[in-house]
N, C-alpha and C positions, 0 to 999 in steps of 0.2 A: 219338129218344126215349132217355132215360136209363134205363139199365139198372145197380141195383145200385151209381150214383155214376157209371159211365160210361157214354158215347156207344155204343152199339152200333152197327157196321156191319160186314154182309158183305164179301163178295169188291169188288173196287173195278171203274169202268168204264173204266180208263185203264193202262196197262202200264208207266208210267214214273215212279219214285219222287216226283219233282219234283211229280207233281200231286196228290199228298196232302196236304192243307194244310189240311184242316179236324179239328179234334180228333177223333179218334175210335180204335175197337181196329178194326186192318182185315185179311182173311185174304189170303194170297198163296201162290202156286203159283211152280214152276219156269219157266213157259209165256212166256218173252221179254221178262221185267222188264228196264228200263236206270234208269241212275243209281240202282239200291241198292248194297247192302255187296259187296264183291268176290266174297264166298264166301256162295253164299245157294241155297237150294234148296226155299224154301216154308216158311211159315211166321206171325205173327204181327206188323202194324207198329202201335206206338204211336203217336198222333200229338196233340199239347198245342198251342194256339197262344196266343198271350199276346193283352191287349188291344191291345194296338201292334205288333201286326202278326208279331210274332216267333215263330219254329217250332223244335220238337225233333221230333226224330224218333227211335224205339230203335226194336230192331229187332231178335228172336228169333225163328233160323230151327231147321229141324228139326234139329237136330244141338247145339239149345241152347246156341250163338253168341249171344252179345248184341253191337250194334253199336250206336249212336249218334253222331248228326249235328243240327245247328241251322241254321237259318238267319235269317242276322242281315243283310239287307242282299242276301246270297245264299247261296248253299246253299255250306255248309263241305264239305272230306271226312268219308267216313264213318271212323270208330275203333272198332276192336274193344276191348270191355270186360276185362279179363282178370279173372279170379276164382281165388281162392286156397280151399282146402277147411284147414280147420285142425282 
């Protein structure tokens, strides 16, 4: 259901980054994730998917790391965001 313009979703049923592929805001914990950002400890995954099939993924964990990844074909590495305070 949309909520507010987005997809709402809880906690996911799968531990592995790779199988989020439907748009939505999803929650994550520390508890044994593979294929996320290298440095991650729970937290918040965005997920947009296009009509052809195409995926982003961002990704803010608790230490307010931003990370993004797409997959176009297959899953890219993840990038850490950098942010400048001016």
């Amino acid at each position: 259901m949309s909520k507010n313009g987005f997809l709402e979703r809880s906690k996911g049923n799968t531990l592995d980054f790779n199988d989020y592929t439907i748009s939505g805001v999803w929650v994550f914990s520390d508890t044994g994730f593979i294929n996320g950002p290298s440095v991650y400890r729970g937290g918040i995954l965005l997920v947009f998917k296009t009509a052809n099939g195409n995926i982003l993924q961002i990704c803010c964990d608790y230490t307010n790391s931003i990370f993004i990844r797409i997959h176009w074909g297959e899953w890219k590495s993840w990038a850490r965001i950098t942010t400048v305070v001016i």
